[in-house]
N, C-alpha and C positions, 0 to 999 in steps of 0.2 A: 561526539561520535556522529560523523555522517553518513547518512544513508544516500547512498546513487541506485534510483528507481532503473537507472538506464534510458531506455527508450520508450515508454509507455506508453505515448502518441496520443492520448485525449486526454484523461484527468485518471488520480487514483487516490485513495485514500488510505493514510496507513494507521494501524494499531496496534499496541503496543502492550504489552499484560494487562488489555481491558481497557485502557485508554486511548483517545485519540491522538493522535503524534501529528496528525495536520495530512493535507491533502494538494494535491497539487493539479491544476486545469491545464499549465503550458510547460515545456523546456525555462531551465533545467529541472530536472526529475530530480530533487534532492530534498534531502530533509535535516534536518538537526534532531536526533533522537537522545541525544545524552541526559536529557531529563525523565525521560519516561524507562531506560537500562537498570535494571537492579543488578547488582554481583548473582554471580549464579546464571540459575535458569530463567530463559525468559521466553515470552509466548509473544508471536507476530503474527497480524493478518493483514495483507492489503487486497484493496477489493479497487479492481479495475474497469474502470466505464470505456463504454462503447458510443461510438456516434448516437446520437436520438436519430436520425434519418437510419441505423440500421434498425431499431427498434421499430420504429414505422413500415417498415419494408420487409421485419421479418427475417432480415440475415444477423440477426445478433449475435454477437460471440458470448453475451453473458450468461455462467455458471460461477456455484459458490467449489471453493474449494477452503477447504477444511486449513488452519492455520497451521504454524510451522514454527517450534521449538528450537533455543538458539542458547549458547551460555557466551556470558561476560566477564571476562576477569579482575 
């Protein structure tokens, strides 16, 4: 199962019911998630970084936002 981040534009890291599933710094935005998919429900969180020059500056877009539930068949 492949995951396409889309367009995420610096780096993101994803997770997968509690485990890492890998992270990504450039294009393409994709992943191989079929090791970490259980049947059923499953729990995802990717957590998306921002430039270090916005963080210096003050314009960061970073906030956590709560994960997101998915089923597999």
């Amino acid at each position: 199962m492949l995951l396409d981040l889309g367009e995420v534009r610096e780096c993101c890291e994803v997770w997968i019911n509690g485990q890492c599933a890998g992270y990504r710094i450039w294009p393409p935005y994709h992943l191989e998630i079929s090791h970490f998919v259980k049947h059923g429900e499953n729990r995802m969180r990717i957590a998306v970084c921002n430039l270090m020059s916005n963080e210096y500056s003050g314009t960061s877009l970073a906030h956590e936002e709560p994960g997101a539930a998915f089923s597999a068949a």
